[in-house]
C-alpha positions as CSV (number, residue, x, y, z in Angstrom):
1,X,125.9,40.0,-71.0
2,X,123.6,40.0,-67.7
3,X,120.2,41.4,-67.1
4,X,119.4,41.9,-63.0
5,X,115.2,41.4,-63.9
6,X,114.6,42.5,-60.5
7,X,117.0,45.2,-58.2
8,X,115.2,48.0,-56.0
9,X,117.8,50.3,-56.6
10,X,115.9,52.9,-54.6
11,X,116.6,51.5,-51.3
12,X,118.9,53.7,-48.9
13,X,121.1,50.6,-48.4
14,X,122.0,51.3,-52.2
15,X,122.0,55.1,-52.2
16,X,124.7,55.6,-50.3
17,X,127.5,54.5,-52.9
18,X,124.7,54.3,-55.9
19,X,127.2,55.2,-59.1
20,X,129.4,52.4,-56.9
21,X,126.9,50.0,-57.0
22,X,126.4,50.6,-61.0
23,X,129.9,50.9,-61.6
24,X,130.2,46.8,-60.4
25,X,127.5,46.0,-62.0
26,X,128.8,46.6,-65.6
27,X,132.6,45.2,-64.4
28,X,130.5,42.3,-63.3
29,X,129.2,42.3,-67.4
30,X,125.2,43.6,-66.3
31,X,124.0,45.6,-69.1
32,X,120.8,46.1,-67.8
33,X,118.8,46.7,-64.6
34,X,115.3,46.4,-64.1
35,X,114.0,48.1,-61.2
36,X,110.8,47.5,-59.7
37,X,108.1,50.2,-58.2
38,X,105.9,49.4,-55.1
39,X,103.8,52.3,-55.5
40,X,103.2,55.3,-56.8
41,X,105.9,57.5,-55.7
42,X,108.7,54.9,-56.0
43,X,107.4,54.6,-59.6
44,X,107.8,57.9,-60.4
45,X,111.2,57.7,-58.4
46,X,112.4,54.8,-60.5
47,X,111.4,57.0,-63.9
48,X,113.1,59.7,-62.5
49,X,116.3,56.7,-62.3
50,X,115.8,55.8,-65.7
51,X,116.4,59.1,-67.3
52,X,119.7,59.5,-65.4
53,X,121.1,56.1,-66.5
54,X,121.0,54.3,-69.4
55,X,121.6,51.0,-67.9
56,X,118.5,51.4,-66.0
57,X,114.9,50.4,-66.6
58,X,111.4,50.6,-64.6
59,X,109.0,48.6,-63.8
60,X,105.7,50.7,-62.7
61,X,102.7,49.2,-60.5
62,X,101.6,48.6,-56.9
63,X,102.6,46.3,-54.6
64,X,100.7,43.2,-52.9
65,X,101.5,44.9,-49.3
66,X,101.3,48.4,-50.1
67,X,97.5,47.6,-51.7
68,X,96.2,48.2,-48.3
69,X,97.3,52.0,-47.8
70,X,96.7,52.8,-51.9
71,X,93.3,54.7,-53.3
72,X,92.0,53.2,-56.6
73,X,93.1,56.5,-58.4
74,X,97.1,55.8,-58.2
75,X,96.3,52.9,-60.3
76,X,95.2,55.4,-63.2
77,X,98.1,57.5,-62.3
78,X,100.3,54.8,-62.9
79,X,99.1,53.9,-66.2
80,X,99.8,57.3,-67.2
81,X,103.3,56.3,-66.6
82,X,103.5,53.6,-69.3
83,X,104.0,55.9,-72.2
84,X,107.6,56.2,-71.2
85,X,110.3,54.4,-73.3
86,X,111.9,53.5,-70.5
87,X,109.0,51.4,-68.8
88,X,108.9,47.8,-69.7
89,X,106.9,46.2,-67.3
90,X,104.2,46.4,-64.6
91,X,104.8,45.4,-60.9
92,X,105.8,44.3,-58.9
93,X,102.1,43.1,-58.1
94,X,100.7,39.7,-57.3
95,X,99.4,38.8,-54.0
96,X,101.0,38.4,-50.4
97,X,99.1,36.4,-47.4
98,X,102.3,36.2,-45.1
99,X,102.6,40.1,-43.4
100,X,98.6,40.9,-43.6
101,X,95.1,38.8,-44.1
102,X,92.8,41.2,-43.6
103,X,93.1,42.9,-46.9
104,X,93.3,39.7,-49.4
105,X,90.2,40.9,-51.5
106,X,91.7,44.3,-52.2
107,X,95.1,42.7,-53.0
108,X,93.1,40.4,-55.7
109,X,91.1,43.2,-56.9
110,X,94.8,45.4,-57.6
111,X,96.3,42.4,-59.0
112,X,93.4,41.8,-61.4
113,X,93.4,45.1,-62.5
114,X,96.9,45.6,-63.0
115,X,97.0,42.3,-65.0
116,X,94.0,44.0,-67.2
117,X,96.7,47.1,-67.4
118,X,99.5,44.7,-68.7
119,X,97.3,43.2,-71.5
120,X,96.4,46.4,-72.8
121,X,99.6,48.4,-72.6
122,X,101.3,44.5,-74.4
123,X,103.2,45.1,-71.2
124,X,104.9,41.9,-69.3
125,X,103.2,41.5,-65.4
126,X,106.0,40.6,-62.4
127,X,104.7,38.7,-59.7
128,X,105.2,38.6,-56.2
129,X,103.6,35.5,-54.1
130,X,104.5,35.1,-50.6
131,X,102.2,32.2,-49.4
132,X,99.9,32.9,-52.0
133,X,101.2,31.2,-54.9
134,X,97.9,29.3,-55.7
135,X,95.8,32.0,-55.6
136,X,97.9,33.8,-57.9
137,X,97.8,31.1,-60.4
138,X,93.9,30.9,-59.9
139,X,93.9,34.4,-61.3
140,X,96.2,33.9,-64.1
141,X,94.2,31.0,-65.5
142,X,91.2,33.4,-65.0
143,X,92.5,36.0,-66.8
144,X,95.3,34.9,-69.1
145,X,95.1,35.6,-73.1
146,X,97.9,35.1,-75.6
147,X,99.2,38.3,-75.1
148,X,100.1,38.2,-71.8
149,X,103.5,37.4,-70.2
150,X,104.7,37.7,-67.3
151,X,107.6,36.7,-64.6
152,X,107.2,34.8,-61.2
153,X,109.3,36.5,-59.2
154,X,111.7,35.5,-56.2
155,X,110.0,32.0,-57.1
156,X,109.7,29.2,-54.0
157,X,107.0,27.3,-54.6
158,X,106.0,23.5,-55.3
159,X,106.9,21.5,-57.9
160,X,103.1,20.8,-59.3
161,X,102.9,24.9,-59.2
162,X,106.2,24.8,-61.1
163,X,104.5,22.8,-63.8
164,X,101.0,25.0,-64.2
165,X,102.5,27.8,-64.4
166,X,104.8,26.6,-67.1
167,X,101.7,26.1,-68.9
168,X,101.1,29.2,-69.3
169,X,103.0,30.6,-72.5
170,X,104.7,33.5,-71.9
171,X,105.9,33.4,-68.2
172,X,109.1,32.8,-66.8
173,X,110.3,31.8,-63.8
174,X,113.3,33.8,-61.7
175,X,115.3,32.7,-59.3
176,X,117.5,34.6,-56.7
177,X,120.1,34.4,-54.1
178,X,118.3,32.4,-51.8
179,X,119.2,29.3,-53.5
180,X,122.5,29.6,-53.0
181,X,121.7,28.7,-49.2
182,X,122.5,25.6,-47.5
183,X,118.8,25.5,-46.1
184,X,117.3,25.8,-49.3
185,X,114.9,23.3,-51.2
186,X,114.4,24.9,-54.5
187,X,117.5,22.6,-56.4
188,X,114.6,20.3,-57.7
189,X,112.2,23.6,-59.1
190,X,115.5,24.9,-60.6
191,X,116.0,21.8,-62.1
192,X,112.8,21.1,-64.2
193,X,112.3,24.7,-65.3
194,X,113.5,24.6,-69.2
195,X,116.1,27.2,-69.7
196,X,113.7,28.8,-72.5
197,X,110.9,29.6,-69.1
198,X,114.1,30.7,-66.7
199,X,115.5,34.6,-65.7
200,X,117.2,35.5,-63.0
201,X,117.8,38.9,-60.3
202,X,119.2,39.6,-57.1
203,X,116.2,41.4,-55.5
204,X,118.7,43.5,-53.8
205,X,119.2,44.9,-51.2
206,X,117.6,41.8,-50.1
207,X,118.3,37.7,-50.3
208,X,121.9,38.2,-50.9
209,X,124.0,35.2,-52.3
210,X,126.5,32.5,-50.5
211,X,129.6,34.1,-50.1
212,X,128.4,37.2,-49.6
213,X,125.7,36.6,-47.3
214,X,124.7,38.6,-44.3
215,X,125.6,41.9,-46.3
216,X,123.9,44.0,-48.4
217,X,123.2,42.5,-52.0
218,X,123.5,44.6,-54.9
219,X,123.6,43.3,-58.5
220,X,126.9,42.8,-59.0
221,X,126.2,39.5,-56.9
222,X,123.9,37.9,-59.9
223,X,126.9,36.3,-60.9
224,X,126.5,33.4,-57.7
225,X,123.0,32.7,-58.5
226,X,124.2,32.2,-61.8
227,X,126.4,29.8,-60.8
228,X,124.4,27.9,-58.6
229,X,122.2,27.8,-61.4
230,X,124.7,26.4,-64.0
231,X,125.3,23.8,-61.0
232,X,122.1,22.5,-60.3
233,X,121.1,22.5,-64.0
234,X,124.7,20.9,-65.1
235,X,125.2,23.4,-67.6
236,X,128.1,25.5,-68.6
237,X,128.0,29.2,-67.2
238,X,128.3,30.8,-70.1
239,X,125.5,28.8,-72.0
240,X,123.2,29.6,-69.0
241,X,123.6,33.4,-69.5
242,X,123.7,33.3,-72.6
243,X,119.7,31.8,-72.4
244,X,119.0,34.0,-69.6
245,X,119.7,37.1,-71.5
246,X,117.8,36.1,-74.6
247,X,114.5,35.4,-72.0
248,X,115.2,38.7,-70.4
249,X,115.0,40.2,-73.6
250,X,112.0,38.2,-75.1
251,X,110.0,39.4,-72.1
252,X,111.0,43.0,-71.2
253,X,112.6,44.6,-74.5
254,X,110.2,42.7,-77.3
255,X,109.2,46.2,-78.9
């Protein structure tokens, strides 16, 4: 069994043959899909989703790009949200320097708040760090307690940010099509992350695996990253999801 811990299933490039999509998914052996919000209405969207399909899950919170364009009050709105069985998660949130500079200090001041949000709800926090992975960490060390977990999302950074975030109990760290690419240096990350601390996704529609590269990814393409996985870590396919499903499930579905 396979759990997509990331898939914005709310995309048009996904609408457009949607039951399609879910239909390959299960053939592929996904049993569940997490999908996460950027904002206010796609969390509501996503919610909406959830109650559809059984297979599908939310994620509720406000993205590091969207911060700029979001009043303070959606944040309250969204953590009306929570109280759905269906949420299990907030984010994606974190922080993103590589689109927009001018508005770091409200991006902080959401993530903070949404990380306060995910300790008090016993929710897990995703992360999403586009050339602000150090930051991000900053932040976690500032406001981490026991009870928070979390996922680092998409992850590409260095090795030494590899091993403080692993120090922090509770977070994972997910991986996604791009390292199936030729150009890609994250083997050595994948490599010293234990497979307790590892999840995986597909981000679709984006970052879509080798050999399916250059179309649009959906999560019936998990199984590459997977196996490139399995590859760099020498271990046997089904051993690897086998652990990645048991994270999946110790961070998203503990209650």
């Amino acid at each position: 069994m396979i759990i997509d811990t990331h898939c914005h299933l709310y995309y048009d490039e996904l609408k457009n043959d949607f039951d399609d999509v879910l239909k390959r998914a299960e053939d592929t052996g996904i049993e569940r899909i997490i999908v996460p919000a950027v904002d206010l209405k796609t969390s509501l969207e996503i919610i909406e989703m959830t109650e559809k399909y059984e297979m599908i899950y939310a994620l509720v919170g406000i993205h590091p790009t969207e911060v700029k364009h979001t009043p303070e009050s959606d944040l309250e709105k969204i953590s009306n949200l929570i109280k759905s069985n269906k949420v299990v998660g907030i984010g994606e949130t974190g922080l993103d320097y590589y689109w927009d500079k001018t508005g770091i200090e409200k991006q902080k001041t959401f993530f903070k708040e949404q990380i306060e949000l995910a300790i008090k709800t016993n929710k897990p926090v995703v992360i999403h760090t586009r050339e602000s992975i150090e930051d991000a960490i900053e932040i976690i060390t500032e406001n981490y307690n026991s009870s928070l977990g979390g996922q680092f999302h998409c992850f590409g950074g260095t090795i030494e940010q590899t091993k403080k975030i692993l120090d922090f109990e509770g977070f994972y760290i997910s991986f996604c099509g791009n390292i199936t690419y030729k150009n890609n240096k994250d083997s050595e990350i994948v490599e010293i992350v234990p497979l307790d601390r590892l999840l995986s996704e597909t981000d679709s529609p984006f970052l879509t695996p080798v050999p399916n590269r250059g179309k649009r990814n959906e999560p019936a393409n998990i199984v590459y990253t997977i196996l490139k996985i399995s590859e760099i870590k020498n271990i046997k396919p089904e051993i690897l999801k086998a652990g990645l499903y048991e994270n999946a499930l110790k961070l998203f579905f503990k209650n």
